[in-house]
C-alpha positions, 0 to 999 in steps of 0.5 A: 318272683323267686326269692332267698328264705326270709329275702323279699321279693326280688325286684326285675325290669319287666321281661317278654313272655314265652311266645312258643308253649314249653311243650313246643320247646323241645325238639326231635332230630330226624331218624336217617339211619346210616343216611346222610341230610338234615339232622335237626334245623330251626331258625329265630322265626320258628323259635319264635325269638331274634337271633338264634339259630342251627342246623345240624347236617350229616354227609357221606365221605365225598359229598358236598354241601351249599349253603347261605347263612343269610344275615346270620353269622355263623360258627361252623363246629364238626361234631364228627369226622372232617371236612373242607370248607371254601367261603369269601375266597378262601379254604380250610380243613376243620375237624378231626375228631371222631365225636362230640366227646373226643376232643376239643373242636376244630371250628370256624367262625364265617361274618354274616352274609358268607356262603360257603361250600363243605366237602366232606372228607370222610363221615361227617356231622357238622353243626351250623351254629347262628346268630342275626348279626349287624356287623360284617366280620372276616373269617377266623378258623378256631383250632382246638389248641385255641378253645379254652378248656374249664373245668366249672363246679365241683363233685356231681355238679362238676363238668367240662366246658369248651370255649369255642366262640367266647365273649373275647371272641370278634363276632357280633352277636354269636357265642358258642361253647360245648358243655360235658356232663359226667355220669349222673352229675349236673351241669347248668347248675344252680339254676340260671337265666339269662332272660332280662337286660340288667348288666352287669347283673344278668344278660338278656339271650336267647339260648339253644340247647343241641344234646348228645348222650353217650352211649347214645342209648342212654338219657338225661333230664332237663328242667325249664321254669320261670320264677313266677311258676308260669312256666315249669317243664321237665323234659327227657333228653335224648341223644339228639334232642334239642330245646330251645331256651327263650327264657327261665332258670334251666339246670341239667342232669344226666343218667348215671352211667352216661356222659350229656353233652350239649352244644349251647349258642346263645345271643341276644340285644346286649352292646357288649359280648357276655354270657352273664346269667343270674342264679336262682336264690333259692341255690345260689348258696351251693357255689360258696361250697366250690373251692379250687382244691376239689377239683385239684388234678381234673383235665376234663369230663372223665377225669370228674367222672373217676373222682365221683364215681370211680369203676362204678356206671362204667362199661368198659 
């Protein structure tokens, strides 16, 4: 095990390997071009885990979509456009945005078992976030108005994070945020896991990354390793790209002149709802430097990106 200079070993309840091999994590979404299906979709049986799930569908202005989560729960999150959604009786109008990067979500959270129908109205791509789940809970639309907003770390580790289906939130299993990285900064950071049921020191969950980039020409780097060495891949991100997480400490940067954003879902066997990670001790020291006063006046992703980097990486 991993442990601070001069500490001695960290001591840790014995964990499950890695069943997928690292090279396998990553994951590529389809090339539609203009056309509209099946972004990217894989299950807890492909991942090799329990719970954790998503697909990412594109559908053209006027077209409708059936779909049965099974005994997953699900948050249903527009990363463009709008749509109509009907489930267990009932209807909605979710979404709004343009992109991933304009705005908080318009989502909402559907109990295991629930088919619903989508129609789109207008372009859309809409995120299927999953999770198995045990008990059945009622419908909850999640304005953007109702997504809690925090701004976490500070100068090239600071980055924005969107609260969509929060530990406070009645589901199951299910947690959900959007994390936005600004240019050439890092996020997931200092290196964190969440691979052993030690609370409340560490939460035991499977987790899914789902990357966009942009400009979508643009990249970013992801690094996944165990503290025994077992495992330690760095993987090239692409706007679409996604990795799944089984285990491990995991950090993330993105290009300088590019802003990562990344869809998390998470879960796993813990009774109470958490996100509870454990930092590498290696660099946990670099929270203690973090103080409320940097990022005095920061709203959001770009307000971090002005501060750290002024005009410079920027296009416009």
């Amino acid at each position: 095990m991993v442990a601070a200079i001069g500490s001695p070993p960290l001591e840790e309840p014995p964990r499950m390997a890695i069943t997928v091999p690292p090279e396998e994590l990553l994951l590529r979404s389809a090339r539609l071009g203009d056309a509209s299906g099946e972004l990217i979709a894989v299950g807890p049986e492909a991942a090799g885990w329990t719970y954790c799930s998503l697909l990412v569908r594109r559908l053209a202005a006027g077209e409708t979509w059936d779909h049965d989560p099974g005994p997953d729960e699900v948050c249903l999150v527009p990363l463009g456009g709008r749509c109509a959604v009907e489930a267990a009786g009932q209807a909605w109008s979710i979404g709004g945005r343009a992109s991933a990067f304009e705005g908080p979500p318009h989502a909402l959270y559907l109990g295991c078992g629930t088919a619903f129908t989508v129609t789109a109205q207008g372009p859309l791509e809409l995120a299927v976030c999953g999770a198995r789940a045990e008990r059945v809970l009622p419908p909850r639309e999640i304005r953007p108005d109702e997504v809690a907003v925090e701004i976490r770390g500070a100068g090239n580790a600071a980055r924005q994070i969107n609260h969509i289906v929060a530990p406070d939130f009645p589901a199951d299993k299910l947690l959900v945020v959007e994390v936005f990285t600004p240019s050439g900064n890092w996020s997931s950071f200092p290196p964190h896991k969440h691979d052993i049921s030690d609370l409340p020191r560490e939460a035991d969950l499977e987790e899914i990354y789902y990357y966009r980039i942009h400009p979508t020409d643009g990249f970013a780097l992801q690094r996944l390793y165990t503290a025994d060495g077992v495992t330690d891949a760095a993987y090239t991100i692409h706007d679409g790209d996604l990795l799944l997480v089984p285990e491990g400490y995991h950090a993330f940067a993105v290009a300088h002149g590019y802003t990562g954003y990344y869809l998390n879902i998470l879960a796993g066997i813990e009774s109470v709802r958490t996100m509870q990670p454990s930092d590498d001790p290696r660099y946990a020291w670099v929270r203690s430097t973090w103080t409320d006063e940097l990022n005095a006046g920061i709203a959001g992703y770009r307000d971090i990106a002005d501060r750290v980097n002024g005009a410079a990486g920027r296009r416009d």
